[in-house]
N, C-alpha and C positions, 0 to 999 in steps of 0.2 A: 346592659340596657335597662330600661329604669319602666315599670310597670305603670300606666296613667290608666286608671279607675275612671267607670262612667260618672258625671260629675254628677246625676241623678241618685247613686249611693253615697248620700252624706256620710252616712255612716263608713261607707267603706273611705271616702276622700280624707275624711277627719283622721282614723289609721294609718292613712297611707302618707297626711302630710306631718304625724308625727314620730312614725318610721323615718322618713328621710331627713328631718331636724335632727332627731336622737341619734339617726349614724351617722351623720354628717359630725354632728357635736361630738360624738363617741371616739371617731377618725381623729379629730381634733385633741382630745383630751391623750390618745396613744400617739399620737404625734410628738406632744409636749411631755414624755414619761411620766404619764400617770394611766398605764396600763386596766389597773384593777380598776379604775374609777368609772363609772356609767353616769349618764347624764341622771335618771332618778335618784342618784344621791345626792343631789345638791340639795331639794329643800329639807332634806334630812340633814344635813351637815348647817346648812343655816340656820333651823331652830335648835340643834345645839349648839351652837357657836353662840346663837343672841339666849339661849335659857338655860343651859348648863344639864347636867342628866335630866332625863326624861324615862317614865314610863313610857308600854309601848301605846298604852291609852292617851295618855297627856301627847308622845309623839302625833299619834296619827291626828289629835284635834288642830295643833298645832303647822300640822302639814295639809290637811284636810283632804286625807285620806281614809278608807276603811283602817279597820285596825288589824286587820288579814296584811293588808298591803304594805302599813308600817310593817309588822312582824318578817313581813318574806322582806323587805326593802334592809332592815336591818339584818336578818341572818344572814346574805349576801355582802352587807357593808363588813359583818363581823370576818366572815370567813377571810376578805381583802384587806383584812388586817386594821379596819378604819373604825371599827367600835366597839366596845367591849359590854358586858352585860353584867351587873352585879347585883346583890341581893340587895334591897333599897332599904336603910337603917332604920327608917319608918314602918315598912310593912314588909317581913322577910316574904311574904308570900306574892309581892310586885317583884318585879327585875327590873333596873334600871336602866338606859343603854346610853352610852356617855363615847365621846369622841376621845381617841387612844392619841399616846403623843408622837404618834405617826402621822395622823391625820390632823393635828394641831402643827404638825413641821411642816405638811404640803399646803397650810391655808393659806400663805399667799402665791403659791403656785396657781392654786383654784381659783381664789380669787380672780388674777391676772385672768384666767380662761374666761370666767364668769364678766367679768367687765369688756373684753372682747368679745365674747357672744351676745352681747347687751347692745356694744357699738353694733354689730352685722346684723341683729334684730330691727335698729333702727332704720339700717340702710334699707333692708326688706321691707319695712313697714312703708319707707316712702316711695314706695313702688306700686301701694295697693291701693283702692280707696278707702280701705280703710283700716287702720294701723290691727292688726291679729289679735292682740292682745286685750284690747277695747271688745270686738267683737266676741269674741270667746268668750267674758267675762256678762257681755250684753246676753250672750244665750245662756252664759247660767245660770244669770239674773231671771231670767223670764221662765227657764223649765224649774228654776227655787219657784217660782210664784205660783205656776202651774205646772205639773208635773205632765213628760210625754206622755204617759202613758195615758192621762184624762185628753189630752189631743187625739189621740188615738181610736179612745172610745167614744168621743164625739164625731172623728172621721165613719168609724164603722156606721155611727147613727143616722149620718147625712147621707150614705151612699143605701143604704136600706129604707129610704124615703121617709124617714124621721127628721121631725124640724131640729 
C-alpha cells in the first residue's frame, strides 16, 4: 500500500512523487536485465556519452548537480561496473570518470528504457494540467531568481507585523 502525503507538505509530496517515478523506473530497468542500473545514472551516462570523460567537477556542471552528488552518483556507477576512474593526463592530480565498455555494450539497451520512459512521461503529462516537466523547471526558474530561503524571510516578516 502506497503512502499519500498531506498535499500541504511540498516538500514531503515532491519526495514522495519522486520515490514512486524512481521505483517504478528502477522496477523497470530490473525487469529489462539491467539490474545494477538506477534511474540517477542516467544524466551521468548522458553527459558522458554526449562529452566523453569528465572530471568529477566538469561532471557535476554538466549534470547540474553538487559535486558531492556527482562523486557518490559515480562511486556507485563505478562499483556496477559502469565507470571507470583514471588519472587525467592533463592534471594527474584530477580523476577522470569515463563510461567502461560495459556500459557502452548496454547503450542501446538504456537508450530503448529511456525512450519508453520518455513515451509514459508524455502519456502522464496529458493527464495533468500541466505537463511536470515545464513546471518543475518553472520553480526552478523562479527559486534561481529568488532564492526560498528570502521567501521565507520575508514570510517571517509579514507574520511579525512587518511590511
Amino acid at each position: 500500500m502506497r503512502h499519500h502525503p498531506d498535499p500541504a507538505a511540498t516538500g514531503t509530496l515532491l519526495r514522495h512523487v519522486l520515490e514512486l517515478l524512481d521505483a517504478d523506473v528502477a522496477e523497470v530497468y530490473q525487469e529489462q536485465g539491467l539490474p545494477e542500473y538506477r534511474p540517477r545514472f542516467s544524466p551521468v551516462v548522458r553527459a558522458l556519452r554526449a562529452e566523453g570523460p569528465l572530471s568529477v567537477r566538469d561532471l557535476a556542471a554538466a549534470v547540474g548537480v553538487t559535486h558531492s552528488a556527482a562523486s557518490q552518483t559515480a562511486a556507485q556507477m563505478a562499483r556496477a561496473g559502469l565507470v571507470t576512474h583514471t588519472p587525467d593526463p592533463r592534471d594527474a592530480r584530477r580523476r577522470l570518470v569515463e563510461l567502461t565498455p560495459k556500459a557502452r555494450a548496454l547503450l542501446p539497451q538504456i537508450q530503448a528504457e529511456w525512450d519508453a520512459t520518455a513515451a509514459a512521461m508524455a502519456a502522464l503529462d496529458a493527464e495533468l494540467s500541466m505537463p511536470l516537466g515545464d513546471l518543475l523547471a518553472e520553480v526552478a526558474q523562479a527559486v534561481g531568481r529568488r532564492p526560498f530561503r528570502e521567501r521565507i524571510a520575508d514570510a517571517h516578516g509579514r507574520s511579525r507585523g512587518r511590511p
